[in-house]
Structure formats: C-alpha cells, structure tokens
C-alpha positions in Angstrom: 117.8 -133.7 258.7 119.0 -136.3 257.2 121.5 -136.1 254.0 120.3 -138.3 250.7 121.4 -138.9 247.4 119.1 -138.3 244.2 119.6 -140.4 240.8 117.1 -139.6 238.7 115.2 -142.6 236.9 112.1 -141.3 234.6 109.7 -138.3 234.2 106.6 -139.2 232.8 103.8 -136.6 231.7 100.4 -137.7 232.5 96.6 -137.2 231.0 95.5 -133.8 231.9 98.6 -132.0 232.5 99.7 -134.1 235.5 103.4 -135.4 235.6 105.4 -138.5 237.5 109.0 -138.4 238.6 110.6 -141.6 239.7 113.6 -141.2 241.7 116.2 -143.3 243.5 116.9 -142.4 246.9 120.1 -143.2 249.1 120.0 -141.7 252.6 123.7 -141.4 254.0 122.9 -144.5 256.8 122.9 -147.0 253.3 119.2 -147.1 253.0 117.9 -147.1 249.3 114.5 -146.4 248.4 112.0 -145.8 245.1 110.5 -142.0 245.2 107.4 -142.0 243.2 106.9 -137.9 242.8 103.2 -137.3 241.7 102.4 -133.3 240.4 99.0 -132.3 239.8 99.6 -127.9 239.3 100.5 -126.8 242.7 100.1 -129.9 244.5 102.6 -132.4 244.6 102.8 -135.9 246.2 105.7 -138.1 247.2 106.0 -141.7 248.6 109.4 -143.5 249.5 108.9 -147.1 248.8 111.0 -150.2 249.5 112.1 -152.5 246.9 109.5 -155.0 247.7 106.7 -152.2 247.7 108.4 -150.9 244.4 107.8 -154.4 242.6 104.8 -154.7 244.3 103.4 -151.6 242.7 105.2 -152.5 239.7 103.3 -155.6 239.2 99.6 -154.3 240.0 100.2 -151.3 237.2 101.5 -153.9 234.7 98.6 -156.1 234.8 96.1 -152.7 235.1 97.8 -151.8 231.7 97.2 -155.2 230.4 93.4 -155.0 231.0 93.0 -157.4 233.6 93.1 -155.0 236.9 89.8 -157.4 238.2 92.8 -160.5 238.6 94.7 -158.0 240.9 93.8 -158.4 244.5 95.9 -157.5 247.8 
C-alpha cells in the first residue's frame, strides 16, 4: 500500500451531529490531493480530489451559500 502524508486543514461540525474533515494528501510518488472526510455516526465517507475538482467544488458550495445554487450548472 502506498505511503502518504497527512496535513490537516479544517474540521467542521455539521447540522445534526454530522462532521467534515478536510485533509491534504501527499502520496510518496509526489501526488497531492484534497481529502474531503464526511462522518455521519458509524459511517464515514472519503473522496480524494484533484486541485481542479477541489476548486471546482469549492466554487458550487460558495455560490449554494450565497443563495443562488439555480445559477450553478455542470
């Protein structure tokens, strides 16, 4: 298995008792990626991301904040 390095970035806790972690992920061949760590109880979901997906993402949740998520199309 591959070796990585973990920085840790944020930990956010969410509406009904659900929490984020955002971490920063270098694997030892270089590679860096965004891990977006999503905990609901037990359950726990994690997606690597690029930097283009990362800003990407970044972007749509921004303008859903904002109000506008109708404006946001793929």
């Amino acid at each position: 298995m591959a070796e990585e390095s973990l920085k840790e970035i944020a930990e956010l806790e969410l509406p009904f008792r659900r929490r984020a972690r955002v971490r920063e992920v270098t694997f030892d061949s270089g590679m860096r990626m965004v891990r977006l760590i999503l905990i609901e109880g037990k359950r726990i979901t994690q997606v690597d991301m690029d930097a283009d997906s990362a800003r990407h993402l970044a972007e749509i949740l921004t303008v859903a904040a904002e109000g506008s998520a109708s404006d946001t199309q793929q």
